[in-house]
Biopython code that builds the backbone (N, CA, C, O; Angstrom):
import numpy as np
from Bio.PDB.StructureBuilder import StructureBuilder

atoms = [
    (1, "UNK", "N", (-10.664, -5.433, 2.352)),
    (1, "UNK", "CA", (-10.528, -6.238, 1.157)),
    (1, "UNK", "C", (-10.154, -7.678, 1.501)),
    (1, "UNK", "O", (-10.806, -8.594, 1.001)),
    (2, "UNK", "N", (-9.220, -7.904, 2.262)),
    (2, "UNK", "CA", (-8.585, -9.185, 2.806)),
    (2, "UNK", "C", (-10.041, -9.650, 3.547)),
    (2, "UNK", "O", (-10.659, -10.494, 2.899)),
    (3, "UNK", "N", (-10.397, -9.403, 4.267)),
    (3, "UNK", "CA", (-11.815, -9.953, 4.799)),
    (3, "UNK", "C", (-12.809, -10.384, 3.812)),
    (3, "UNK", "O", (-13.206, -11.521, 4.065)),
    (4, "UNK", "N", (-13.580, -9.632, 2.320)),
    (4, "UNK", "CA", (-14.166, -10.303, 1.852)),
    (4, "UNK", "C", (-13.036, -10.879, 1.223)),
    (4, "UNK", "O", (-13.101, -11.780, 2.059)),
    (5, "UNK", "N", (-12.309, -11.123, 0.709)),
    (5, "UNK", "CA", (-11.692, -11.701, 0.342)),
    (5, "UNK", "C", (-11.841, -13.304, 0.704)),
    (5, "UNK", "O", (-11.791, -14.031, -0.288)),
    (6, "UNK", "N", (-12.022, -13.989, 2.019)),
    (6, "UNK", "CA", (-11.634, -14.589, 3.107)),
    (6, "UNK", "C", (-13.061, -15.264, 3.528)),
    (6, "UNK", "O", (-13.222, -16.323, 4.134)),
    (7, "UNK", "N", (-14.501, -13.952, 2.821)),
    (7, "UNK", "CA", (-15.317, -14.539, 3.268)),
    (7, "UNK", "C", (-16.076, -15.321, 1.609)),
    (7, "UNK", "O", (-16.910, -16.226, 1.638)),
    (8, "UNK", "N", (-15.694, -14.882, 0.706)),
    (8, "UNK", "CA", (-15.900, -15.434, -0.344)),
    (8, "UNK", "C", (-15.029, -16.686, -0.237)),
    (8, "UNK", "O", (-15.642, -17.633, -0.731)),
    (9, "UNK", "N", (-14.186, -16.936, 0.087)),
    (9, "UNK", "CA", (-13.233, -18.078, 0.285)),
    (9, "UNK", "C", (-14.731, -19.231, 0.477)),
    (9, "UNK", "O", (-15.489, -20.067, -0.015)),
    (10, "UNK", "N", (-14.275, -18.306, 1.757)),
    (10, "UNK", "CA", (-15.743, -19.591, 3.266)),
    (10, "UNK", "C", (-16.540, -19.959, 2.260)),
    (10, "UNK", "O", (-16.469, -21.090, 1.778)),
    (11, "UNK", "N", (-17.561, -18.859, 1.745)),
    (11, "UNK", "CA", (-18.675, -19.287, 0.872)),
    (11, "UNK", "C", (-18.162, -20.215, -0.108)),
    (11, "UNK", "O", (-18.501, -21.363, 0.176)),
    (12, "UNK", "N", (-17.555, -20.145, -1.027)),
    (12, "UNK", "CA", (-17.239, -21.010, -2.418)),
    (12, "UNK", "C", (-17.080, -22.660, -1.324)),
    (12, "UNK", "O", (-17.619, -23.751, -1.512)),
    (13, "UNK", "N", (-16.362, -22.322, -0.484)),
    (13, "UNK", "CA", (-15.913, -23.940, 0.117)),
    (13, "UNK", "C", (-17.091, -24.594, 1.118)),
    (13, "UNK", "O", (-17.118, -25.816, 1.267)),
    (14, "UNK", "N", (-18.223, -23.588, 1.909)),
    (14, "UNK", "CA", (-19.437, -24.372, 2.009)),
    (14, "UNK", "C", (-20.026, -24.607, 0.674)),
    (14, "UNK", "O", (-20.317, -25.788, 0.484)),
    (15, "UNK", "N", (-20.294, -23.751, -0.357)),
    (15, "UNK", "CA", (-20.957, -24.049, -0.954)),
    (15, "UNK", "C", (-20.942, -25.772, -1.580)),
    (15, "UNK", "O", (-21.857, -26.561, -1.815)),
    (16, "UNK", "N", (-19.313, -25.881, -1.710)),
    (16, "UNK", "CA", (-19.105, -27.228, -2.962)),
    (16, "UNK", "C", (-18.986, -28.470, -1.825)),
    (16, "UNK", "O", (-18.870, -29.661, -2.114)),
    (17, "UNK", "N", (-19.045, -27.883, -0.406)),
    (17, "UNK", "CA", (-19.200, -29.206, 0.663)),
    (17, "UNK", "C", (-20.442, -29.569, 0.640)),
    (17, "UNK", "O", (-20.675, -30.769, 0.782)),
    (18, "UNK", "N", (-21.796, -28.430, 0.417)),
    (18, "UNK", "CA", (-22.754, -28.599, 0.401)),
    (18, "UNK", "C", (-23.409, -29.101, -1.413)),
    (18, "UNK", "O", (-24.554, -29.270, -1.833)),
    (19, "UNK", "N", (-22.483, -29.170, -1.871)),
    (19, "UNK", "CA", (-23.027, -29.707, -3.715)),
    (19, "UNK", "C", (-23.372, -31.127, -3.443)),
    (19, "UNK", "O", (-22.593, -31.731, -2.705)),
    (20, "UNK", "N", (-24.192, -31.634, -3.815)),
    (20, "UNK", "CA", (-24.728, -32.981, -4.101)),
    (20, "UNK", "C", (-24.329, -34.119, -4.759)),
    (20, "UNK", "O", (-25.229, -34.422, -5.542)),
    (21, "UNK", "N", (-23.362, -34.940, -4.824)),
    (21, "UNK", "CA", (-22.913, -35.905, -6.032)),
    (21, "UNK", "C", (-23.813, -36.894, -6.250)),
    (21, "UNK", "O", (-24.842, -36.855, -5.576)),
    (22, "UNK", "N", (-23.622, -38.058, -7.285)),
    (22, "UNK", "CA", (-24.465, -38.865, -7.718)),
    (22, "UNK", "C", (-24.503, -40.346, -6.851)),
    (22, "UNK", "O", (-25.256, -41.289, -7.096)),
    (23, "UNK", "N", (-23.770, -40.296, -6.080)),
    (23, "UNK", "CA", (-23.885, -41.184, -5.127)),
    (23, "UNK", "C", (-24.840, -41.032, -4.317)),
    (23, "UNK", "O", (-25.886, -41.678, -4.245)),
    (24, "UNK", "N", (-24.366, -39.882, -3.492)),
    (24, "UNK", "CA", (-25.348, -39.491, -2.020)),
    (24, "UNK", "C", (-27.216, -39.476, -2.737)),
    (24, "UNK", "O", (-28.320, -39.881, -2.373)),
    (25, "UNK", "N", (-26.647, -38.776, -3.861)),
    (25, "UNK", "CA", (-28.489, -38.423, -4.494)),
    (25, "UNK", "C", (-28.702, -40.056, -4.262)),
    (25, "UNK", "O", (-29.251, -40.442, -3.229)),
    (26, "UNK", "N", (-28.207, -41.069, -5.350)),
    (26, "UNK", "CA", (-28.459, -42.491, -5.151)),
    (26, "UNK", "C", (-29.410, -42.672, -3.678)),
    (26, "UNK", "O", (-30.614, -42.589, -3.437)),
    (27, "UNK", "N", (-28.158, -42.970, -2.840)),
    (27, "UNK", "CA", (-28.353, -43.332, -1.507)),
    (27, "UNK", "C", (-29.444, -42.665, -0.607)),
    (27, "UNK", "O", (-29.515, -43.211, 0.494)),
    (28, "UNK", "N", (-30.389, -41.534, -0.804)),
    (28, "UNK", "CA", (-30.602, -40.584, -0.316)),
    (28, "UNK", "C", (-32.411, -41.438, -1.194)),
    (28, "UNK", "O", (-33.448, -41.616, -0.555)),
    (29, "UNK", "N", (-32.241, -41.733, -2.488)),
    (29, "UNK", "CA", (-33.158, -42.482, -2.644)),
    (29, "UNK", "C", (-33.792, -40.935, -3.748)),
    (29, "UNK", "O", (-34.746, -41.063, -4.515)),
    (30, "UNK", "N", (-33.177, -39.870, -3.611)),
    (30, "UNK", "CA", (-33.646, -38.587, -4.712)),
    (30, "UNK", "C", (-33.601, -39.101, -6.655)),
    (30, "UNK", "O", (-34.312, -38.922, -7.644)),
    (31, "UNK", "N", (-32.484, -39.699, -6.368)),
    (31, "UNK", "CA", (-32.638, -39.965, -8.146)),
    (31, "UNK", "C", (-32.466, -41.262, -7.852)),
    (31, "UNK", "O", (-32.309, -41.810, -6.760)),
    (32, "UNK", "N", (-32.543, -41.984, -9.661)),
    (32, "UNK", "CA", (-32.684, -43.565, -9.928)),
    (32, "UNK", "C", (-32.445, -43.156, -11.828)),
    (32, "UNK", "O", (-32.668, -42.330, -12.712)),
    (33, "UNK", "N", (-31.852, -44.428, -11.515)),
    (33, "UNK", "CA", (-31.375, -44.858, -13.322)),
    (33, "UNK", "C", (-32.895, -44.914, -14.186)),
    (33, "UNK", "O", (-33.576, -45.901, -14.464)),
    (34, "UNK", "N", (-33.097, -43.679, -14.441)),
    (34, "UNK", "CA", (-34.516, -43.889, -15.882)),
    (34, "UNK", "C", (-33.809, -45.133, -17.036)),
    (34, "UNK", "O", (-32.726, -45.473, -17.513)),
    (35, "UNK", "N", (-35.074, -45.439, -17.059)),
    (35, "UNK", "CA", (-34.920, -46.505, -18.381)),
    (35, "UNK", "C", (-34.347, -45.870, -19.694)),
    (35, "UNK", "O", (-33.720, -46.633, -20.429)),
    (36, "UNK", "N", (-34.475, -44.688, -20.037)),
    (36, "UNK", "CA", (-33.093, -44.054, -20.829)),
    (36, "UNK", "C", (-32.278, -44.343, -20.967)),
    (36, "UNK", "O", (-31.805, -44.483, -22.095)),
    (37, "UNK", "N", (-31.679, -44.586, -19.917)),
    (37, "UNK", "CA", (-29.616, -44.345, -19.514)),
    (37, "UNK", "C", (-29.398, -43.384, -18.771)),
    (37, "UNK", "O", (-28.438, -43.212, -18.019)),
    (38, "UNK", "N", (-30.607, -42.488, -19.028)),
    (38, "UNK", "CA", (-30.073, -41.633, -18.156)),
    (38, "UNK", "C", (-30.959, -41.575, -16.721)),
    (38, "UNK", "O", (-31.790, -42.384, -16.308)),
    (39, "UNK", "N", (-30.385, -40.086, -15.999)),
    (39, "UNK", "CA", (-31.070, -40.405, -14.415)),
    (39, "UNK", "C", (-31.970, -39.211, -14.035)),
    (39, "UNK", "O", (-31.802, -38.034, -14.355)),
    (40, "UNK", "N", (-32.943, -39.739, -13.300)),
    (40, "UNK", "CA", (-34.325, -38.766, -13.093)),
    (40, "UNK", "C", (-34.341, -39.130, -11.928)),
    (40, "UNK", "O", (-34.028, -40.194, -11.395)),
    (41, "UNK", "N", (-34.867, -37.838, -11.406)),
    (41, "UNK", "CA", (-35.446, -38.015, -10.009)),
    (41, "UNK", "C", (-36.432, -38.435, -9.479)),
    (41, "UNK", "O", (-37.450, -38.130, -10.100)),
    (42, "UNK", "N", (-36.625, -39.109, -8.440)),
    (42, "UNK", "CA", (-37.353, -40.128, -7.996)),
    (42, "UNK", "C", (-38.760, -39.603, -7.633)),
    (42, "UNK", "O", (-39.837, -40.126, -7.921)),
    (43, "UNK", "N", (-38.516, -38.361, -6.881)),
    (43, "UNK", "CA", (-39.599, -37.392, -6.406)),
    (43, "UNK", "C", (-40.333, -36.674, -7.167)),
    (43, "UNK", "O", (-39.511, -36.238, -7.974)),
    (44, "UNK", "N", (-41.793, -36.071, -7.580)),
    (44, "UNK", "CA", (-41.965, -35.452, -8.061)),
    (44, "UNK", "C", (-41.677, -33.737, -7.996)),
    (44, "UNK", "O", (-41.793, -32.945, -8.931)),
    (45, "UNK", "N", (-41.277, -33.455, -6.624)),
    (45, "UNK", "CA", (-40.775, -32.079, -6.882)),
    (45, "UNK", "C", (-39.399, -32.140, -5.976)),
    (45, "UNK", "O", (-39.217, -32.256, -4.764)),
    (46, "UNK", "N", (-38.381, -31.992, -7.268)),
    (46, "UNK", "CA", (-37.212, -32.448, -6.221)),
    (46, "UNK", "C", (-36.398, -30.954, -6.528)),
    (46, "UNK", "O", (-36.531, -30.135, -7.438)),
    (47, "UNK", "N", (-35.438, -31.003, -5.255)),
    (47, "UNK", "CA", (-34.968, -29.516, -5.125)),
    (47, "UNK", "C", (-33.933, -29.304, -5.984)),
    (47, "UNK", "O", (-33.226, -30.200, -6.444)),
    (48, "UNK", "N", (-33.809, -27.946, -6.252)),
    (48, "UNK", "CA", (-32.901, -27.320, -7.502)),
    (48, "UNK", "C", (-31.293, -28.270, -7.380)),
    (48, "UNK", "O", (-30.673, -28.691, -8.356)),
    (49, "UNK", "N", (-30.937, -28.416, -6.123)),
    (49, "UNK", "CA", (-29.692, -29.358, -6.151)),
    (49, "UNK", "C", (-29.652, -30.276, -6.994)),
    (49, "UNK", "O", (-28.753, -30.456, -7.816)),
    (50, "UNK", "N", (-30.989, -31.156, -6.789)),
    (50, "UNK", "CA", (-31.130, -32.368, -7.426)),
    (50, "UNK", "C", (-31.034, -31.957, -8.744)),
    (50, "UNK", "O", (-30.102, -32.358, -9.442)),
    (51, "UNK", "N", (-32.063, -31.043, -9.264)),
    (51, "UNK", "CA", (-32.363, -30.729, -10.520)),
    (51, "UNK", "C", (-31.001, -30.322, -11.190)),
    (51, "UNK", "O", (-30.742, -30.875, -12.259)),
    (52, "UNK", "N", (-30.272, -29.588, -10.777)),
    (52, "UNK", "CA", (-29.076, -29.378, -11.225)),
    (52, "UNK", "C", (-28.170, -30.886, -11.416)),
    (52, "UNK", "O", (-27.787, -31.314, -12.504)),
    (53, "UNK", "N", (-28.000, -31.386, -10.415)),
    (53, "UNK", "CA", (-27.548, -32.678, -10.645)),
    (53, "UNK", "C", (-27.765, -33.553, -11.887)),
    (53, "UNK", "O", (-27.023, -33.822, -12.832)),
    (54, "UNK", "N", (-29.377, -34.008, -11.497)),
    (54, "UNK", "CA", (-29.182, -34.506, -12.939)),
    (54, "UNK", "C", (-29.398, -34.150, -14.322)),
    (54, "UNK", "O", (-29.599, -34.876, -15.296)),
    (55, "UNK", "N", (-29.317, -32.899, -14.225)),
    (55, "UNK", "CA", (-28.994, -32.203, -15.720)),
    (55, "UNK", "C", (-27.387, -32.365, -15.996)),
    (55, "UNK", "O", (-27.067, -32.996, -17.003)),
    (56, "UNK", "N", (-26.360, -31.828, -15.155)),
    (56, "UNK", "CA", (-25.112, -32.479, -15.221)),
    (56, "UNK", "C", (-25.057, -33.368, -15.912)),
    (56, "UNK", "O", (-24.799, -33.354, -17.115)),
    (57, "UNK", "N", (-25.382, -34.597, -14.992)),
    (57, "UNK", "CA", (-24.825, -36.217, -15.363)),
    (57, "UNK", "C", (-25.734, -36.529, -16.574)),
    (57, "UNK", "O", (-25.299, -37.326, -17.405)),
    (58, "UNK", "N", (-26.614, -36.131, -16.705)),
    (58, "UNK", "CA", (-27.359, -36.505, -18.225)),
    (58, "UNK", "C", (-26.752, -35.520, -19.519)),
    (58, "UNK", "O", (-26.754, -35.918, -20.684)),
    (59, "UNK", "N", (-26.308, -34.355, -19.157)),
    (59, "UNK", "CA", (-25.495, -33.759, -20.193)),
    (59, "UNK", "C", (-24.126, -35.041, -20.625)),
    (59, "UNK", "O", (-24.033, -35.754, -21.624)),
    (60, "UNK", "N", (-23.230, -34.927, -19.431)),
    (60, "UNK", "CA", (-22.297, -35.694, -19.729)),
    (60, "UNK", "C", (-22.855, -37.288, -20.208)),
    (60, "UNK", "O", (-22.149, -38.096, -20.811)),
    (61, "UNK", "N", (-23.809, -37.445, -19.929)),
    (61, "UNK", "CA", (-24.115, -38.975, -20.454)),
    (61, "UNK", "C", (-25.285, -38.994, -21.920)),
    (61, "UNK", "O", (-25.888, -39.930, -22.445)),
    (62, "UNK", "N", (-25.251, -37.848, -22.163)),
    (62, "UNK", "CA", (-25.429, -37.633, -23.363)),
    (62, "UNK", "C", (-24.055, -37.589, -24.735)),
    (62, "UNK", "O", (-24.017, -38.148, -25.831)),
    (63, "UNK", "N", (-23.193, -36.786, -24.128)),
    (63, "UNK", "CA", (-22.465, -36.377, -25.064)),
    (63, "UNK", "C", (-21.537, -38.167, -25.429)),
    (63, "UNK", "O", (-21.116, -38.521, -26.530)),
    (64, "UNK", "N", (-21.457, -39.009, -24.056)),
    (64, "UNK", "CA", (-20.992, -40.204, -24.319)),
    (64, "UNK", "C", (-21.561, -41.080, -25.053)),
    (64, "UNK", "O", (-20.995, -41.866, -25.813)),
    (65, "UNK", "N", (-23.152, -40.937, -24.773)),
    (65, "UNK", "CA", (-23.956, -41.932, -25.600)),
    (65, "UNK", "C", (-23.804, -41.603, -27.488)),
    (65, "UNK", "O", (-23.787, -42.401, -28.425)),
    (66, "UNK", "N", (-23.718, -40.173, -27.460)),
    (66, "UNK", "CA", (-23.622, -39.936, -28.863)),
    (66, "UNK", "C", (-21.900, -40.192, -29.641)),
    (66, "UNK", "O", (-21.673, -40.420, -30.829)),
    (67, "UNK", "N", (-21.015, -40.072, -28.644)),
    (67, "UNK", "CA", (-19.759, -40.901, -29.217)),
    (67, "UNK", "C", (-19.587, -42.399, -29.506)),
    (67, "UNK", "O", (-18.782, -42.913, -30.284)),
    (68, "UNK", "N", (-20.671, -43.112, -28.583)),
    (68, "UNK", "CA", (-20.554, -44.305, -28.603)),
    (68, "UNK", "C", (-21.319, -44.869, -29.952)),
    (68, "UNK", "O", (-20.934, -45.735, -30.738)),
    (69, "UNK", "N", (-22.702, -43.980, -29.958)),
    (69, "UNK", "CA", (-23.201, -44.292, -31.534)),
    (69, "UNK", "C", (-22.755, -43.904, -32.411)),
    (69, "UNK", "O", (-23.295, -44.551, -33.308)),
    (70, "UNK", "N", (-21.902, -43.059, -32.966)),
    (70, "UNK", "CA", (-21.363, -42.770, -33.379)),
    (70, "UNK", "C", (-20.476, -44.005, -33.996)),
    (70, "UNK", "O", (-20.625, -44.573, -35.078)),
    (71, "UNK", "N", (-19.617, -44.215, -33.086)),
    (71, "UNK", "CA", (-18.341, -45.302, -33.207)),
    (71, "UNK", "C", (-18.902, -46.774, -33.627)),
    (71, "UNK", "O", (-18.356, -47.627, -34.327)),
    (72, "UNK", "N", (-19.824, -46.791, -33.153)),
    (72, "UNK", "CA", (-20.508, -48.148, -33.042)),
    (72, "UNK", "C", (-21.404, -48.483, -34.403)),
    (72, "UNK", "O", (-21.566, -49.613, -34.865)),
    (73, "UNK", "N", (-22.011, -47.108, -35.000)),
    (73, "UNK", "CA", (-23.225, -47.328, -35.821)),
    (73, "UNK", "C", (-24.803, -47.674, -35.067)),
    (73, "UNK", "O", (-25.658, -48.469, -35.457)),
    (74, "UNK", "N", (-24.815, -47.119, -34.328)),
    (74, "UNK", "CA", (-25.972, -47.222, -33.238)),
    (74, "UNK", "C", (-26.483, -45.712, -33.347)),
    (74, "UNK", "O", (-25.860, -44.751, -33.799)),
    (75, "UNK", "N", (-27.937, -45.753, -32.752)),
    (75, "UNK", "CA", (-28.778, -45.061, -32.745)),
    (75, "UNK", "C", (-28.565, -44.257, -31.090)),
    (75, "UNK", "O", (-28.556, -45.124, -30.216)),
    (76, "UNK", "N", (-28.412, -42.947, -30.572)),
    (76, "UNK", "CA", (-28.219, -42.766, -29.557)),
    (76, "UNK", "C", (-29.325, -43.167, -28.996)),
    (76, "UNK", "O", (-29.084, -43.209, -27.789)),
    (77, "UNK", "N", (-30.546, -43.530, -29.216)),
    (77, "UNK", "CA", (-31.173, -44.738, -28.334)),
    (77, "UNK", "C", (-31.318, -45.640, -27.833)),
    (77, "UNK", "O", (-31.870, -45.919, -26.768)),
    (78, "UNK", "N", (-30.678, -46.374, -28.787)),
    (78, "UNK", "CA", (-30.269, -47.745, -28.618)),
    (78, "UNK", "C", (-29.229, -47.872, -27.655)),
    (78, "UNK", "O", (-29.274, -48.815, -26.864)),
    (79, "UNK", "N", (-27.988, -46.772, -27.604)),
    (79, "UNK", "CA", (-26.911, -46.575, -27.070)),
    (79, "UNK", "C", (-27.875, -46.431, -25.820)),
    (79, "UNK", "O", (-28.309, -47.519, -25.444)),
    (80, "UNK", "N", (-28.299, -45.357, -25.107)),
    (80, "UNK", "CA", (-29.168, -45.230, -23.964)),
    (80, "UNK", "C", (-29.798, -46.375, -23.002)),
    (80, "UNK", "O", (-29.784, -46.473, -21.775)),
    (81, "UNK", "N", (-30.543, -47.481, -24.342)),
    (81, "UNK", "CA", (-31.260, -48.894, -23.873)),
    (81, "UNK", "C", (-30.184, -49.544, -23.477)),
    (81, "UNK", "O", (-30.346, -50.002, -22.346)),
    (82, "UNK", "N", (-29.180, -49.769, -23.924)),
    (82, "UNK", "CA", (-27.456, -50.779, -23.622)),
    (82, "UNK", "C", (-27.382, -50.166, -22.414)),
    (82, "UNK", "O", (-27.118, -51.063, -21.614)),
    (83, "UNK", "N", (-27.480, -49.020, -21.781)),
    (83, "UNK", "CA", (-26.776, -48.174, -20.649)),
    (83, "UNK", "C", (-27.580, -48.456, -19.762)),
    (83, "UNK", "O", (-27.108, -48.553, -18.630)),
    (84, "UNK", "N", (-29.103, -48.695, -19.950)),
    (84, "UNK", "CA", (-30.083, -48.811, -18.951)),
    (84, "UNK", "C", (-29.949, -50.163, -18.319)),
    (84, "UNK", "O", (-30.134, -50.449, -17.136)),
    (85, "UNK", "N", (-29.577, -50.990, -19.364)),
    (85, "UNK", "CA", (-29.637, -52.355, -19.150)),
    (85, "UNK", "C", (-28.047, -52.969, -17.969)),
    (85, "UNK", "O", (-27.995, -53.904, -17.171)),
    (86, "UNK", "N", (-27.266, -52.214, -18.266)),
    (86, "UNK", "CA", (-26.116, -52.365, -17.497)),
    (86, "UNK", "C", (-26.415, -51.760, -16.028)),
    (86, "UNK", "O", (-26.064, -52.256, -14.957)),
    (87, "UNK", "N", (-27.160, -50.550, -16.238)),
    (87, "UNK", "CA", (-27.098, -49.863, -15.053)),
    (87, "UNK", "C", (-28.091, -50.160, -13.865)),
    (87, "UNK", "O", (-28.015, -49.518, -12.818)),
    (88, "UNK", "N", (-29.132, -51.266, -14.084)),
    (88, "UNK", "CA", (-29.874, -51.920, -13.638)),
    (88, "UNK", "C", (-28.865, -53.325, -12.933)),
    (88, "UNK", "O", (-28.778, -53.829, -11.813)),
    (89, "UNK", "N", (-28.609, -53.425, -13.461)),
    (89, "UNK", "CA", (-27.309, -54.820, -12.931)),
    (89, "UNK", "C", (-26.475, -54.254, -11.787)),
    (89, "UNK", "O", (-26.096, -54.668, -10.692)),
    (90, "UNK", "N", (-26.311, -52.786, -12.720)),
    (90, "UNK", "CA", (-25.251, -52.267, -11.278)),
    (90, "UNK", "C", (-25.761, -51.746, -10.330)),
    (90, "UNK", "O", (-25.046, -51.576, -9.342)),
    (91, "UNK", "N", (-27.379, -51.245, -10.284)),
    (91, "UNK", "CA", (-27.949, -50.845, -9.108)),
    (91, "UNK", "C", (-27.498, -51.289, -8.127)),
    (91, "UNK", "O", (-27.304, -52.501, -8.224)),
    (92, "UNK", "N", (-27.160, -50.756, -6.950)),
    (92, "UNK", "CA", (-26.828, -51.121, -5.739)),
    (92, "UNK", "C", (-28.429, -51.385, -4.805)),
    (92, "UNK", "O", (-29.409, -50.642, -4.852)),
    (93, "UNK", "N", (-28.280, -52.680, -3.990)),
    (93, "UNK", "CA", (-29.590, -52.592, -3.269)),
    (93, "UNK", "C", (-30.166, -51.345, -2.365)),
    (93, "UNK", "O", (-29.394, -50.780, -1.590)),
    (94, "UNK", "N", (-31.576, -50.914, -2.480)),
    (94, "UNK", "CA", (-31.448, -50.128, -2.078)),
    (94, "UNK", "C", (-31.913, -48.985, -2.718)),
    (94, "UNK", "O", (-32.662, -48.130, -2.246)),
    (95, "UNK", "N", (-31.361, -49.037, -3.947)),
    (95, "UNK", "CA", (-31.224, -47.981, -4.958)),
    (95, "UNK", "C", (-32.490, -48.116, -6.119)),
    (95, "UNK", "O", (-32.974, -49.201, -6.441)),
    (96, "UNK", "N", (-32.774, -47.252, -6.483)),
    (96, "UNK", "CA", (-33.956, -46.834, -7.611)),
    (96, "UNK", "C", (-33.850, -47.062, -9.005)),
    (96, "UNK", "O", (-33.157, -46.253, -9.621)),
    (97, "UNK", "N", (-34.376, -47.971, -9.633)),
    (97, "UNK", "CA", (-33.727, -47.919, -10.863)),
    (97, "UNK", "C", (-35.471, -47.658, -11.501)),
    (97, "UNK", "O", (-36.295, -47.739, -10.589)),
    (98, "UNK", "N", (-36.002, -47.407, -12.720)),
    (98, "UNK", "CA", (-37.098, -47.470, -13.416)),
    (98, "UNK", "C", (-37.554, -48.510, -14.338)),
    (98, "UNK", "O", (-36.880, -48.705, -15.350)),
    (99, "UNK", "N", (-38.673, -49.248, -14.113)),
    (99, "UNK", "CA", (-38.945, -50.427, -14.846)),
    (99, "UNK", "C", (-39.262, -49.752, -15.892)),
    (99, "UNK", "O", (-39.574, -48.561, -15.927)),
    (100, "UNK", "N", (-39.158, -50.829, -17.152)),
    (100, "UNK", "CA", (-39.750, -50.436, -18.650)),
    (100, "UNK", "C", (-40.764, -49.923, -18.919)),
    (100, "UNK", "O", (-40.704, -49.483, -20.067)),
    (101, "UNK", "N", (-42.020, -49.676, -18.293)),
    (101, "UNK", "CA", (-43.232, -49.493, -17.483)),
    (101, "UNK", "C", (-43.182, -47.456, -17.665)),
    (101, "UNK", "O", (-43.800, -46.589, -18.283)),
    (102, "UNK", "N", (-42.099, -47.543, -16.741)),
    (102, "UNK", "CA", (-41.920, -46.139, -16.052)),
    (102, "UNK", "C", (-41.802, -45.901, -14.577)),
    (102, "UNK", "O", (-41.528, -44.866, -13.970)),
    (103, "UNK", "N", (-42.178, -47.565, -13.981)),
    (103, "UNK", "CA", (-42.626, -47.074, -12.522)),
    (103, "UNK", "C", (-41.261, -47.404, -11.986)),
    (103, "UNK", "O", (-40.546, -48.275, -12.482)),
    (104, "UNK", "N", (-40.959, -46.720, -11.022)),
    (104, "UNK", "CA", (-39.610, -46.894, -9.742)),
    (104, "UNK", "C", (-39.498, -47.919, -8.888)),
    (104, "UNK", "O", (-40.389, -48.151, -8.072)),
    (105, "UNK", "N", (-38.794, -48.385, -8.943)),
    (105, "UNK", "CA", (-38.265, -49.511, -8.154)),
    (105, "UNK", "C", (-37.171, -49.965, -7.697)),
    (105, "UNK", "O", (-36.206, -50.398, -8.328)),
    (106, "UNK", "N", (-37.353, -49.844, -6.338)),
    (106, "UNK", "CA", (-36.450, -50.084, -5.678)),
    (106, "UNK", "C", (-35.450, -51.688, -5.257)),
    (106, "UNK", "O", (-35.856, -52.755, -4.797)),
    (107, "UNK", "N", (-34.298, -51.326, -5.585)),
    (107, "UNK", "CA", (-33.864, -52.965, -5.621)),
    (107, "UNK", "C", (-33.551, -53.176, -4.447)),
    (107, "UNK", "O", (-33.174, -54.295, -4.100)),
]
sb = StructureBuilder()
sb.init_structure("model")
sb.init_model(0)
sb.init_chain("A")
sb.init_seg("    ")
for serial, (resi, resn, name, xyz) in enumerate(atoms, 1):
    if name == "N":
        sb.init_residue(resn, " ", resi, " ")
    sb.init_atom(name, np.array(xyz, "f"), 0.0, 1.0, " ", f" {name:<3s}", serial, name[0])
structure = sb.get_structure()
């Protein structure tokens, strides 16, 4: 019992060394700021990590965009276009952001 015990440990703690955050995806060049607000992957077939990833951060950047319209009197679209527009500024060089277009580009 103490053994799996010990080896489920191991597993849970490779597993979340091996989880993906939104940086490395960044840097790695896998995702980029969609003209949304929110973030899509860069690749057309990108791996379940990724895919998981940015379902995450677009959940959570959903539920913000809709507090913010909310508060604001904004359209959660509009809220989205404000987010795209910031998040293009903050692209780091390097990094993927999506022209109005649709196409990827790298800053």
């Amino acid at each position: 019992m103490k053994r799996v015990l010990l080896y489920l440990i191991a597993v849970f703690m490779s597993c979340s060394v091996l989880a993906l955050d939104l940086q490395q995806a960044k840097s790695q060049g896998l995702v980029g700021e969609a003209n949304t607000g929110l973030i899509a992957p860069v690749t057309a077939s990108p791996s379940q990590a990724v895919r998981s990833l940015v379902a995450n951060v677009n959940q959570q950047r959903n539920a913000r965009f809709k507090q913010i319209a909310v508060s604001h009197g904004l359209s959660v679209r509009e809220v989205g276009h404000l987010a795209y527009k910031k998040a293009v500024e903050r692209t780091a060089p390097g990094h993927y952001y999506q022209s109005p277009s649709g196409k990827w580009v790298k800053k």
